[in-house]
PANUKE-167980 format. One record per residue (C-alpha): x, y, z. Coordinates in steps of 0.5 Angstrom, whole numbers, padded with zeros to 4 digits, always signed. Layout:
# PANUKE-167980
XYZ
...
//
This chain:
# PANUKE-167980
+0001+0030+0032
-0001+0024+0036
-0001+0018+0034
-0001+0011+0037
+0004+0005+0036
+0009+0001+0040
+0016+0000+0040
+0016-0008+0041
+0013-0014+0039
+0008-0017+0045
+0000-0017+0047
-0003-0010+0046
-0001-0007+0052
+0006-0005+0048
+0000+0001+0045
+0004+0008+0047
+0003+0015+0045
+0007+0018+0040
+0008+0025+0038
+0011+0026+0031
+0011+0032+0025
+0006+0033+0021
+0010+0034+0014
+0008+0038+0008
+0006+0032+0002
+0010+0031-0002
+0009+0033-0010
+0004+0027-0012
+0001+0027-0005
-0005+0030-0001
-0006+0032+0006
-0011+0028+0009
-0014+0029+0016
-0016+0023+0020
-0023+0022+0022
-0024+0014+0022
-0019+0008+0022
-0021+0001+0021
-0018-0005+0026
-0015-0011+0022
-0013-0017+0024
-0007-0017+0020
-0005-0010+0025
-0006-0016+0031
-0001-0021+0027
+0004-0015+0026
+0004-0013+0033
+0004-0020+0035
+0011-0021+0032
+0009-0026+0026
+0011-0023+0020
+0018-0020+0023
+0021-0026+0020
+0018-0022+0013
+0017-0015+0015
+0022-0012+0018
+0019-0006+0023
+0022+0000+0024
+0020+0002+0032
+0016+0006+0034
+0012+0004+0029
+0004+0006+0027
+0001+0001+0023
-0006+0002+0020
-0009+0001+0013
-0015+0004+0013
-0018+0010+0014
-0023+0016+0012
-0021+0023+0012
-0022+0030+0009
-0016+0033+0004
-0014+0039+0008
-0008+0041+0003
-0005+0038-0003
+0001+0038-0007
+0002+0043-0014
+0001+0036-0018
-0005+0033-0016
-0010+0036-0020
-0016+0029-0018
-0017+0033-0011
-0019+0039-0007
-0019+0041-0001
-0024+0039+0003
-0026+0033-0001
-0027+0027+0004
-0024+0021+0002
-0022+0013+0003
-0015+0011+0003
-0011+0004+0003
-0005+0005+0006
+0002+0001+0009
+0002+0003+0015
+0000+0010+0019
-0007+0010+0020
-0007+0011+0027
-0005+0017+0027
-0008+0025+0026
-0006+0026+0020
-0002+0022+0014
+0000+0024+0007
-0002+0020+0001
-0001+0018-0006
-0006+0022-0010
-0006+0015-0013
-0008+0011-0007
-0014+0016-0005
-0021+0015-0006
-0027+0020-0006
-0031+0017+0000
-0039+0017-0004
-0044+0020+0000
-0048+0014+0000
-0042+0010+0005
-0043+0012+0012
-0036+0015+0015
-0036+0007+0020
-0037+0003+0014
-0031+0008+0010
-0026+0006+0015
-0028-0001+0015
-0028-0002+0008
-0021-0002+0004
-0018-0008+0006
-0024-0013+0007
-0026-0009+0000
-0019-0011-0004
-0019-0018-0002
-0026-0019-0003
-0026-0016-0010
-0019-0020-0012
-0023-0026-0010
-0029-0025-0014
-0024-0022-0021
-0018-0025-0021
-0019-0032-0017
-0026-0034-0020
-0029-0036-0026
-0036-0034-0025
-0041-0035-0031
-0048-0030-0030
-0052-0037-0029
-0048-0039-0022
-0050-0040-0016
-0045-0038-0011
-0044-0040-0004
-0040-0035+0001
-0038-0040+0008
-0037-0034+0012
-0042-0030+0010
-0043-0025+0016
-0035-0023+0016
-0033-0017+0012
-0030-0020+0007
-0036-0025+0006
-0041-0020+0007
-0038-0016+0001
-0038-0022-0003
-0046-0023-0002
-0047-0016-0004
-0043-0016-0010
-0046-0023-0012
-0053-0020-0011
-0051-0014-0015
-0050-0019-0021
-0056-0022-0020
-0054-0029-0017
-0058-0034-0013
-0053-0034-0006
-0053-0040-0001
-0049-0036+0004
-0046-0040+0012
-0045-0038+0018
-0047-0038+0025
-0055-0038+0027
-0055-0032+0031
-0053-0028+0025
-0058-0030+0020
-0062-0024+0021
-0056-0019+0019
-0055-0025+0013
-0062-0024+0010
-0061-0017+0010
-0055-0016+0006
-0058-0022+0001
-0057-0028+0002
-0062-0033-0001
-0062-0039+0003
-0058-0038+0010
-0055-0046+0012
-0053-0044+0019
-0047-0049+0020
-0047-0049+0028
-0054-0053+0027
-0055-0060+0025
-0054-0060+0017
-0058-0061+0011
-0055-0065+0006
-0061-0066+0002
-0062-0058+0001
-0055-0057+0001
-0050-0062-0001
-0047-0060-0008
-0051-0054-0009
-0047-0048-0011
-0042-0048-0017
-0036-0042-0014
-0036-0043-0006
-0032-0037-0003
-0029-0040+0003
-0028-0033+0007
-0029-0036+0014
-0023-0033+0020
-0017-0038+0018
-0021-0042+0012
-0023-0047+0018
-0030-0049+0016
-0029-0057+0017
-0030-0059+0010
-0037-0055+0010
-0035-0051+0003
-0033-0058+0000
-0040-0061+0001
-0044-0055-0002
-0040-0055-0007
-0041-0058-0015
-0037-0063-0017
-0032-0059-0023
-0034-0053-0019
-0030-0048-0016
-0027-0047-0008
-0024-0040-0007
-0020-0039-0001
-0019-0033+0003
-0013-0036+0007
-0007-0039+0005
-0008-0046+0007
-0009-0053+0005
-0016-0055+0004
-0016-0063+0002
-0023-0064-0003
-0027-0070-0004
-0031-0068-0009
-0030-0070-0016
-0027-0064-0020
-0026-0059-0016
-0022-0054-0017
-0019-0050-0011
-0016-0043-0012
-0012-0038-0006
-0013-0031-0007
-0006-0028-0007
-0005-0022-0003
+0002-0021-0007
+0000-0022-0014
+0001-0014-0015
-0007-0013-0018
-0009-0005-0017
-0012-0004-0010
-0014+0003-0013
-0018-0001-0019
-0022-0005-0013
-0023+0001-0008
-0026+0006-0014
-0031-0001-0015
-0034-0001-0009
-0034+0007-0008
-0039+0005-0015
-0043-0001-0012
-0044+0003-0006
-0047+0010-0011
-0051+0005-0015
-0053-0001-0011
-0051+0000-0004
-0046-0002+0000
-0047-0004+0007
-0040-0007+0012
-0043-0008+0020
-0039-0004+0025
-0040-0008+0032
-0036-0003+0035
-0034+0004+0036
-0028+0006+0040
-0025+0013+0042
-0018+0016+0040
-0014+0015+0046
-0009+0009+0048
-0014+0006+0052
-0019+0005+0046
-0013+0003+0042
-0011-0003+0047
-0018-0005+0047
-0019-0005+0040
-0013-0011+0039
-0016-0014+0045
-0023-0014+0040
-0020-0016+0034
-0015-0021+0037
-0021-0025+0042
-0024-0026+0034
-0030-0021+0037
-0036-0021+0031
-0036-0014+0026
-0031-0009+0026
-0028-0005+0030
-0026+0002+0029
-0023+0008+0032
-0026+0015+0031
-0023+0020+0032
-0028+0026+0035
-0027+0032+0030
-0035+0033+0031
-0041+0030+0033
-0042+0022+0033
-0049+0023+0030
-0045+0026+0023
-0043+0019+0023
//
């Protein structure tokens, strides 16, 4: 099968095509047929050689986390899927490739309300919004929630889910993405790259999810929120606060909380009360949409990019 990966750290010209075996799953697996992959952040990171103090790679390595595919065989044990089923699958490495095998535990039913964009996108902006909210958060039914960050994926899931739950969201980001930040929900939109409102924003929310690329918002999460209210920080980062009793929280990807439990949330939320993440672009399975795809991604360009691999018409999609 063809997969693309590096055998070096650097920019994203270290992409080279990979040839390797498709293996049969083994006895709690399932074989899944890849049909989407998302691009993350964290795939740059890796490339780029940041976590090699903490991650050792094995080269050539394929990394990729995300993906939506079609079991096409499944190992005697695994009594949860079929072949056929189409399904998500959050993942330490391997999704750009072909084929993967896959935990039977780590899989997901794709719901048919989830288009097959928006399920590659999903797992790990999903995973980090659902621990935000869940583990990280102390949210009462009455509070008003302000996301700084609100059109990302992570800040636009967290909208969703708020709105879900009937909260009143104050939700921050760019003025060109106001439209987008009304239609997933947001009850009152501040635009942080234009003149602030201090009279109808300062101290207004009670949990402020802080889901801003890097959590660099200037203080903004600081000044909308209530005083003994919440900050919740996606980034790891020191965020000093001014206002009295705040209780800052740093969602922790290694705490260990089951990704599993946060993937079949979505899946439910998107069956019930719909679920939508925005794909700003769609790239081919080929070496040079790789590399332009970390090219995207690494100039911090808005939505997510996903690669799709052309098993069928784009319009299925």
């Amino acid at each position: 099968m063809k997969a693309f990966g590096f055998s070096e750290y650097g920019d994203p010209s270290v992409f080279q095509e990979i040839e390797k075996d498709i293996k049969d799953p083994k006895p709690d697996q399932v074989q899944i047929e890849n049909m989407a992959f998302g691009i993350n952040p964290y795939d740059v990171l890796l490339r780029q050689g940041q976590f090699k103090g903490g991650r050792e790679l094995k080269f050539p390595f394929v990394p990729g986390n995300d993906l939506v595919g079609k079991v096409v065989k499944i190992s005697e044990n695994v009594k949860t899927f079929k072949v056929g089923d189409y399904v998500i699958n959050y993942r330490p490495s391997g999704a750009y490739g072909e084929f993967v095998n896959a935990s039977a535990d780590k899989v997901v039913a794709k719901p048919a309300t989830l288009s097959f964009l928006d399920a590659a996108s999903l797992p790990t902006p999903g995973i980090a919004a659902y621990n935000a909210w869940h583990h990280f958060a102390t949210i009462t039914d009455d509070a008003v929630i302000g996301v700084v960050g609100a059109t990302g994926l992570v800040g636009s899931l967290l909208v969703q889910l708020a709105k879900s739950l009937g909260h009143h969201v104050i939700g921050a980001a760019s003025a060109k993405n106001a439209d987008y930040a009304k239609w997933i929900g947001v009850d009152e939109f501040l635009a942080y790259d234009e003149a602030y409102d201090a009279d109808r924003f300062d101290a207004q929310a009670d949990v402020v999810f802080n889901a801003t690329l890097g959590g660099h918002d200037n203080g903004l999460s600081d000044e909308i929120v209530k005083s003994n209210g919440q900050i919740i920080l996606i980034a790891n980062l020191d965020y000093p606060v001014k206002t009295d009793g705040v209780k800052v929280n740093h969602v922790d990807p290694t705490k260990g909380y089951s990704n599993l439990e946060a993937l079949e949330f979505w899946t439910k939320l998107s069956a019930t009360w719909g679920v939508s993440l925005r794909v700003e672009n769609n790239l081919s399975f080929t070496l040079t949409d790789v590399i332009k795809a970390h090219e995207l991604v690494e100039a911090h360009h808005s939505g997510k990019t996903v690669i799709q691999i052309e098993k069928r018409k784009r319009s299925s999609f």
